[in-house]
TORTISE-559059 format. One line per field, with one value per residue (C-alpha): z, y, x; chain. Coordinates in Angstrom, 1 decimal. Each point is the difference from the previous one (the first is absolute). Layout:
! residues N
c3 = Z, ...
c2 = Y, ...
c1 = X, ...
chain = A, ...
! end
This chain:
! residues 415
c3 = 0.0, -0.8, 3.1, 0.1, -0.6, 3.3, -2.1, -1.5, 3.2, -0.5, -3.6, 1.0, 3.1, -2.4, -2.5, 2.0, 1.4, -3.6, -0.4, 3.3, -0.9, -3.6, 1.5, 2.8, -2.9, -2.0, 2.2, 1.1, -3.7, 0.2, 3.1, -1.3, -3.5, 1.7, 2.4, -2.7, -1.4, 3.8, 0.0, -3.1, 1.1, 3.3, -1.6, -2.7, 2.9, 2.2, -3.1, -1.6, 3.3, 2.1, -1.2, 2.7, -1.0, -3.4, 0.8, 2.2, -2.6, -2.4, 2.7, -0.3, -3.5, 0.3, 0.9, -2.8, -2.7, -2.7, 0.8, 0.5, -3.5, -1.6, 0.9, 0.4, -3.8, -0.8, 2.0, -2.1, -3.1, 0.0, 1.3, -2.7, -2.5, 0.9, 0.8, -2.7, -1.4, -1.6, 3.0, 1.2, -3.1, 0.9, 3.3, -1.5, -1.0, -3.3, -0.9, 0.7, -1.3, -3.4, 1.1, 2.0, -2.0, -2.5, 3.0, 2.0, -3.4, -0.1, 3.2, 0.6, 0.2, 2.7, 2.0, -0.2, 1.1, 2.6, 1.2, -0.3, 2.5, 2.3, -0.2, 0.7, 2.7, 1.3, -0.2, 1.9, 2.9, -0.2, 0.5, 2.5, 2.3, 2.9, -2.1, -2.4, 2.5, 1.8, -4.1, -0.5, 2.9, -0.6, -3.8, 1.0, 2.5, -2.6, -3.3, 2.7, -1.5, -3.5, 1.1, 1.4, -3.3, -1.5, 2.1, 0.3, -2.6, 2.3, 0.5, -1.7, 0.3, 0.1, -0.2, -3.4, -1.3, -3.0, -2.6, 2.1, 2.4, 4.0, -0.3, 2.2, -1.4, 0.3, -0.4, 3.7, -0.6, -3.0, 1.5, 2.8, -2.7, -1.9, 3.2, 0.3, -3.6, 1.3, 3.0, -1.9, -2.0, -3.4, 0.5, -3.3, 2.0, 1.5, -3.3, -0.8, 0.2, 2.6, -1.4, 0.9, -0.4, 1.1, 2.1, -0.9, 3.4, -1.3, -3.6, 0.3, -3.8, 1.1, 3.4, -1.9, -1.1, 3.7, 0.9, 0.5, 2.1, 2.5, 0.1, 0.9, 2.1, 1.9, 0.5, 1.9, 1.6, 3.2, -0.2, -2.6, 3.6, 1.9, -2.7, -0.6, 3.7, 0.4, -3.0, 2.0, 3.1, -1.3, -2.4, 2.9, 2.2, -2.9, -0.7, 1.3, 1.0, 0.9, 0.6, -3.5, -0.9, 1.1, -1.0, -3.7, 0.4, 1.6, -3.1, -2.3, 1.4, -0.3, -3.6, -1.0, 1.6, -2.1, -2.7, 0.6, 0.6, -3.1, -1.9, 1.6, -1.1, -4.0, 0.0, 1.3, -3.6, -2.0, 1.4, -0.5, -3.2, -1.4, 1.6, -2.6, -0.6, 1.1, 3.4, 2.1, 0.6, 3.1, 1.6, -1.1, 1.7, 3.1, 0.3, -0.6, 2.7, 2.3, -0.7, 0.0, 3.5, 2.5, -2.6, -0.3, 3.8, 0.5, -2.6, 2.0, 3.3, -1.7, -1.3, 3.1, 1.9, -1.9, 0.2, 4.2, -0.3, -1.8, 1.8, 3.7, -0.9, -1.7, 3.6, 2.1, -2.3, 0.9, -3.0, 1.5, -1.3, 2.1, 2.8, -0.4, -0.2, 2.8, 2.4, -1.1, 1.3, 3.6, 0.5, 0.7, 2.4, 1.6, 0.4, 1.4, 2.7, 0.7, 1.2, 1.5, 2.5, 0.7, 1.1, 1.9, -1.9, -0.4, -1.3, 2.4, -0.3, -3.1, -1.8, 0.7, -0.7, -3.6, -0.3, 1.0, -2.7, -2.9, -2.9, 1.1, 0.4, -3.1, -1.9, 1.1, -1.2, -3.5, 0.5, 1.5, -3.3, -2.4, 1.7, -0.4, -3.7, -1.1, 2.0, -1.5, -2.8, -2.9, 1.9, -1.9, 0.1, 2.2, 2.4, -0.6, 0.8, 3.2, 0.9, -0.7, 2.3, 2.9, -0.7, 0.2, 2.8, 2.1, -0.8, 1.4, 3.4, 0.2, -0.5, 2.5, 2.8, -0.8, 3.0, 1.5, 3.7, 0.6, -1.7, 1.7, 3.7, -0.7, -0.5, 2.9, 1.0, -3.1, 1.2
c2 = 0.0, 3.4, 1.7, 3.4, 3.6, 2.4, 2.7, -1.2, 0.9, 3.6, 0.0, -1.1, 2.6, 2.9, -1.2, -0.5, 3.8, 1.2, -2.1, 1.4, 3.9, -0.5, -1.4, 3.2, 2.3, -1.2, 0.3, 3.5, 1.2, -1.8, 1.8, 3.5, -0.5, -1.5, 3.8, 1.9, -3.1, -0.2, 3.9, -0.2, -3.1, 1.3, 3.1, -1.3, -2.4, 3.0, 1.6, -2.9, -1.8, 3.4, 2.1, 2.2, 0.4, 0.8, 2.4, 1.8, 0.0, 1.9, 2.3, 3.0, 0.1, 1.9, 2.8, 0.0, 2.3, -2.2, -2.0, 2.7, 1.3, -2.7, -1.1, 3.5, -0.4, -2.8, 0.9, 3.6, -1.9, -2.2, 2.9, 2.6, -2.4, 0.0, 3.8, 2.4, 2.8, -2.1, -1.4, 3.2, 1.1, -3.4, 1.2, 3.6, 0.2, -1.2, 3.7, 1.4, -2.5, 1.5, 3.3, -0.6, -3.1, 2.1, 2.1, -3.2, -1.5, 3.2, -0.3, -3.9, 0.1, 2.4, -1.7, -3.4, 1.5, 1.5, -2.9, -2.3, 2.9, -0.2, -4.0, -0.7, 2.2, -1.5, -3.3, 0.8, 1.6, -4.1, -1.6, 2.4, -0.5, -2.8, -1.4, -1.5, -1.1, -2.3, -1.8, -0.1, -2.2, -2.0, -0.5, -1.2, -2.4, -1.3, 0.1, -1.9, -3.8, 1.8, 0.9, -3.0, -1.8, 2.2, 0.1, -4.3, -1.0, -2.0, 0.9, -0.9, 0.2, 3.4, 1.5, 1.4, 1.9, 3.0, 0.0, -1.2, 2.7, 0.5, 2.8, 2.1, 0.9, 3.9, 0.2, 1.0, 3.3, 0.3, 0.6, 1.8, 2.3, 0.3, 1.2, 2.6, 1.4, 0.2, 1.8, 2.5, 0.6, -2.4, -1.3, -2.4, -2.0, -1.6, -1.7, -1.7, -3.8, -2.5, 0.1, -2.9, 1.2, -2.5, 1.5, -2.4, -0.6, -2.9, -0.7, -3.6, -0.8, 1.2, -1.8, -3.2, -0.4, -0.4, -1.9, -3.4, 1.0, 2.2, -3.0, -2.5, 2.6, 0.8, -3.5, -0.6, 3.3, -2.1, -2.3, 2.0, 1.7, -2.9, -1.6, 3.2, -0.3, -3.6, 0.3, 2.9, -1.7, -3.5, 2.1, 1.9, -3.3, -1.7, 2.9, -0.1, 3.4, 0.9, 4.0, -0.1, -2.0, 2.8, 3.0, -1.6, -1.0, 3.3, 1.8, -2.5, 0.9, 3.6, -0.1, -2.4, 2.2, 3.1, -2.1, -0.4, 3.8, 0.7, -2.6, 2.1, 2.8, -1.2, -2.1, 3.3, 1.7, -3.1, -0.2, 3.6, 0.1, -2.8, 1.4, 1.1, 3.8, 0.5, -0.8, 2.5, -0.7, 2.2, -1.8, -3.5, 0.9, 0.9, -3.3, -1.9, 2.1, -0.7, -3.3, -1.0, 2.4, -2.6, -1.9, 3.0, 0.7, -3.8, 0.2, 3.0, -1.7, -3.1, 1.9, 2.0, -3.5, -1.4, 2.4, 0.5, -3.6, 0.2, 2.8, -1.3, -3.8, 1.8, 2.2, -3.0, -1.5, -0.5, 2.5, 2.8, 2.3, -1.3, -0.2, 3.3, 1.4, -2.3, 1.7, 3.1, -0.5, -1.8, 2.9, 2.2, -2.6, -0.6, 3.8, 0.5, -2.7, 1.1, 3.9, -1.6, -2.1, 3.0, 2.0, -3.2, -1.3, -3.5, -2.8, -2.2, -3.6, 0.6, 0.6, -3.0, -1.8, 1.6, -1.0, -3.7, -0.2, 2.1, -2.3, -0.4, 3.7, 0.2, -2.8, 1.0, 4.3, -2.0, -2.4, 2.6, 2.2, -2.9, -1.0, 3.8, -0.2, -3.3, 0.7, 3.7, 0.6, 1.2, 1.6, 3.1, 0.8, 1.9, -2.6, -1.5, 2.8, 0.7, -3.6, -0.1, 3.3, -1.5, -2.9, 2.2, 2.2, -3.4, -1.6, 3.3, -0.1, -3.9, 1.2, 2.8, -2.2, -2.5, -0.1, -2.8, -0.5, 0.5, 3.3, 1.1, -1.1, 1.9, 3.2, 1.0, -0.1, 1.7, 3.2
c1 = 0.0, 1.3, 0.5, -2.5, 1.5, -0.2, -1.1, -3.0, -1.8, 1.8, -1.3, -3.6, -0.2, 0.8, -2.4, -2.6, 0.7, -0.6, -3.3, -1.6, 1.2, -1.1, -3.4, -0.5, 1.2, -2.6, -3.0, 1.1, -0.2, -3.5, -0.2, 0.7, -2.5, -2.8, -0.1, -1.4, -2.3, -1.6, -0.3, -1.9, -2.0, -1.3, -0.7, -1.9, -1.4, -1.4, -1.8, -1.3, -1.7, -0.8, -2.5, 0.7, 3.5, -0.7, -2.6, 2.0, 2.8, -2.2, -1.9, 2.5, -0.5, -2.8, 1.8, 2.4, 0.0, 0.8, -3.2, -2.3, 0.4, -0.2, -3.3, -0.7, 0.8, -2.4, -3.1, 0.5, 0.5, -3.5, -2.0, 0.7, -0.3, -3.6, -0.4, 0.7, -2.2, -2.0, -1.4, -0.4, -2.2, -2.3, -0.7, -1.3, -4.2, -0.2, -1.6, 3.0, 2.4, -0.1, 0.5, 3.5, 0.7, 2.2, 1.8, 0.7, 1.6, 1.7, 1.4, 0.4, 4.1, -0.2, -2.6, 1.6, 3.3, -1.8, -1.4, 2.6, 2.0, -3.1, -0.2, 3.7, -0.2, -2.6, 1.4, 3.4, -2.4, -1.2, 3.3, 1.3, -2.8, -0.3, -2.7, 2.8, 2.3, -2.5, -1.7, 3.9, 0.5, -3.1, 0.4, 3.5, -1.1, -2.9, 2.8, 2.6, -0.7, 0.4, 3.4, 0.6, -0.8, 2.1, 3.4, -0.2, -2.7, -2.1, -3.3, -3.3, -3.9, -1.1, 3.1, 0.7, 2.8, -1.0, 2.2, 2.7, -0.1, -1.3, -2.3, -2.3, -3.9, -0.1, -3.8, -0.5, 2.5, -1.7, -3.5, 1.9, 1.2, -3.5, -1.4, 2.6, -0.9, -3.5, 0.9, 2.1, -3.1, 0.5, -3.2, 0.2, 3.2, -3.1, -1.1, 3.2, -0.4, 2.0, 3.7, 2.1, 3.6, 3.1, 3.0, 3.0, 1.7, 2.6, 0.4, 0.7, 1.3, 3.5, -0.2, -1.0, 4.0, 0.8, -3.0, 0.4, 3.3, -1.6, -2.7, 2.8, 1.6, -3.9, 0.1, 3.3, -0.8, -0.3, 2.8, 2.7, 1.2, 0.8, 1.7, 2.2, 0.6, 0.8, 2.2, 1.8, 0.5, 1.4, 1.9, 1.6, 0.4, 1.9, 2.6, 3.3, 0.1, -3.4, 0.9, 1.3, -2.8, -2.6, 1.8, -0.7, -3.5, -0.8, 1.5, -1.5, -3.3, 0.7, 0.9, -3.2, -2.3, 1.4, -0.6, -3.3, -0.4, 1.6, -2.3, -3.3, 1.2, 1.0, -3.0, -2.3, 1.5, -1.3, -3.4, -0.4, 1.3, -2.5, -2.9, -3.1, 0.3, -3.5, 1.1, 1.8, 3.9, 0.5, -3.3, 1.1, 3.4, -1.3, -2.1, 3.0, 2.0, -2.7, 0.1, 3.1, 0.9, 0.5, 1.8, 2.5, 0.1, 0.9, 2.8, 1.6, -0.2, 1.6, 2.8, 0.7, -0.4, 2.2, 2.8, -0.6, 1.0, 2.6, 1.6, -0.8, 1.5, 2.7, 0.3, 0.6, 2.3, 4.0, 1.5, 2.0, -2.2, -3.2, 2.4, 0.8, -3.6, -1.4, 3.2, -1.5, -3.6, 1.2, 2.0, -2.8, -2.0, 3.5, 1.0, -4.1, 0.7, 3.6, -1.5, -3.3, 2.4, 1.8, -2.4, -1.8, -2.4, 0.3, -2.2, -0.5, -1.0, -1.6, 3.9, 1.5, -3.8, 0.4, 3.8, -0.7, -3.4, 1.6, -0.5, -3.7, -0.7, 1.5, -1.7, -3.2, 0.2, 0.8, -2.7, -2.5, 0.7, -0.2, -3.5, -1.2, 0.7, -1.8, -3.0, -0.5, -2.4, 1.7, 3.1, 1.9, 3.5, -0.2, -1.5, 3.3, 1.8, -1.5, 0.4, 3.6, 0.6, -2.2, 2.5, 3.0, -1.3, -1.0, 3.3, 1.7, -1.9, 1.1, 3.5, -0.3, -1.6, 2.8, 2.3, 2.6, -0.6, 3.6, -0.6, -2.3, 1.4, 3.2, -1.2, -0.7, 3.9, 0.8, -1.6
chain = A, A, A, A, A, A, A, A, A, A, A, A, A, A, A, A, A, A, A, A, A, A, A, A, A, A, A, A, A, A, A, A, A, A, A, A, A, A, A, A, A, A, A, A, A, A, A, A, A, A, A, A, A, A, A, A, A, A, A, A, A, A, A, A, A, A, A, A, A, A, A, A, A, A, A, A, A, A, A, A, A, A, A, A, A, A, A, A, A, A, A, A, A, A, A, A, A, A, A, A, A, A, A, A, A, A, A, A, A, A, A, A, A, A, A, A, A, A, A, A, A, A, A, A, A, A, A, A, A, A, A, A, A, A, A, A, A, A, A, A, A, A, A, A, A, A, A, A, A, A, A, A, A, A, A, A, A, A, A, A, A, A, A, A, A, A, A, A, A, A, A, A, A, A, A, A, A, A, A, A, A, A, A, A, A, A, A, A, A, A, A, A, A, A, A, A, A, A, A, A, A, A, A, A, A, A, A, A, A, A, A, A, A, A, A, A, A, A, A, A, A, A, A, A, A, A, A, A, A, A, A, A, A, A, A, A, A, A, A, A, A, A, A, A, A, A, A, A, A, A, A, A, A, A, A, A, A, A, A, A, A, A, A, A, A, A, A, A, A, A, A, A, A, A, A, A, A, A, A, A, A, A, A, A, A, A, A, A, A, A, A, A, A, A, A, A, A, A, A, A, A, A, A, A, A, A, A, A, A, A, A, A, A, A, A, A, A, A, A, A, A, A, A, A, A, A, A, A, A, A, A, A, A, A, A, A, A, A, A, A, A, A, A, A, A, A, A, A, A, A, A, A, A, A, A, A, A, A, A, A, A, A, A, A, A, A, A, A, A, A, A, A, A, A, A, A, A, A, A, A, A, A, A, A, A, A, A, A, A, A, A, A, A, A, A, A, A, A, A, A, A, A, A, A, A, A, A, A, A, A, A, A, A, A, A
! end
């Protein structure tokens, strides 16, 4: 029998090294792509299954400018195409018709302008009043299965989508608006039949191209989290070095999530772009802002996440430089102990308590923070940032109220 080389166990140690880093390498890139895929998802989750969510999505968009005017815009539009001067003549004695027949022809172009002026204006006073606000939050919660249908493609029954679009029935403003005209003393408003007019809140042949993703991704809205984080946490268990291990997942995560931002934002252009020129660009943009908010605000806290967790792993790290910096901050904790002890304040038991249960104290401002975050609805960045300071600020007073019996017992003689 051959006798067996000693350094095929040295071989096989090192190759099995590679396998197992290759491996956590790998689900930490999963790791890092899957954040902006769960972002998506649970967003697409809370609109799609909450009606509440969506409506209050939409709400403020009642107030916006963009909005107003352009259904301001179409309930003008289908009134004065049914009052003109014409239908003013009609409503005159037929005696008399013949008489002011030739001066109303005469003077039609001014008196359409006129009313067209008088209409519009009429119509913005609709759209700026509460009235609108509250038939835009009900129409929104009745058109919510249309969207719905439209962001995922499920849906069915009486749900309907019109020309491939969510749209909101204006006929209520419009009899709102006819009753204005009558108050302002155009009588013949009154005599203009039921109008039904749609509002296009989502144009959903655009959205169609992305459908059956955000479907899959509404789906594993649920589930696309935990995988993300289970793929995170073997991934860091397998590394080698864990600390380096995080820095690069929390910059992965970071750079994914401005990708995703970025992809909003080019993907806003496109669906603008291919709108129908009948509908109004600057209102179509600011449903899709409104829509896609919380999906932007979770972005930015992603990104800022991420790099808070880059920086603090990179903090506690053993490089010079984080030596250097961590030095810096002790000093001032150390210095504010040093003069408190001079002039006779001392800590007590509770010093040497928080020097013997450090690491716990520690631990748990981390773990405290990190609980914070995951059980915040749709935390900003700057819900991050203030986290990260309480961290810093907590971390500080742990530091300060860190004292070494011995310390502490000899100070006294010092003085």
């Amino acid at each position: 029998m051959a006798p067996s080389d000693p350094n095929d166990g040295e071989r096989a140690e090192p190759a099995a090294q590679r396998t197992r880093a290759a491996f956590a390498g790998l689900l930490l890139v999963l790791a890092a792509l899957l954040t902006p895929l769960s972002v998506v998802a649970v967003w697409a989750s809370s609109l799609v299954e909450n009606t509440d969510r969506y409506v209050a999505t939409v709400a403020p968009l009642a107030g916006n400018p963009a909005v107003q005017n352009a259904v301001a815009d179409r309930l003008a539009g289908a009134v004065t195409q049914n009052l003109s001067a014409g239908s003013l003549l009609q409503q005159i004695a037929p005696s008399e018709q013949s008489a002011l027949g030739g001066l109303l022809g005469q003077l039609s172009g001014p008196i359409d302008s006129a009313l067209q002026g008088l209409v519009r204006n009429q119509a913005q006073n609709v759209v700026s009043s509460p009235a609108f606000a509250t038939f835009w939050v009900q129409a929104n919660r009745t058109v919510h299965d249309q969207f719905s249908k439209a962001l995922t493609g499920k849906g069915g029954g009486a749900v309907q989508l019109t020309n491939n679009a969510v749209t909101i029935d204006l006929a209520p403003l419009i009899d709102q608006l006819k009753q204005q005209l009558v108050n302002s003393g155009v009588g013949v408003a009154s005599l203009i039949p039921t109008i039904h007019v749609q509002y296009t809140v989502v144009d959903s042949s655009e959205v169609g191209t992305v459908r059956t993703g955000i479907r899959l991704l509404e789906l594993a809205g649920a589930w696309l989290p935990v995988v993300t984080v289970l793929f995170a946490a073997l991934g860091l268990l397998l590394a080698r070095h864990r600390r380096h291990a995080l820095i690069a997942l929390a910059l992965g995560v970071t750079v994914a999530t401005i990708a995703l931002g970025i992809g909003l934002s080019v993907f806003r252009v496109l669906y603008l772009d291919a709108l129908p020129a009948s509908v109004s660009q600057p209102a179509a943009g600011a449903v899709y802002d409104a829509l896609i908010r919380l999906l932007r605000v979770s972005v930015r806290t992603y990104a800022v996440l991420g790099l808070a967790v880059a920086l603090g792993a990179w903090l506690s790290g053993p490089t010079r430089p984080a030596r250097q910096l961590r030095d810096i901050w002790q000093a001032g904790p150390h210095a504010a102990r040093a003069a408190a002890g001079r002039a006779g304040l001392h800590t007590g038991p509770v010093g040497p308590w928080v020097h013997r249960f450090k690491p716990v104290l520690t631990w748990t401002v981390v773990g405290a923070a990190g609980l914070t975050l995951v059980l915040w609805s749709y935390p900003t960045g700057w819900v991050v940032v203030v986290l990260g300071l309480a961290v810093v600020f907590a971390l500080t007073l742990i530091e300060l109220l860190d004292v070494v019996k011995e310390e502490q017992t000899a100070e006294p003689g010092a003085r």
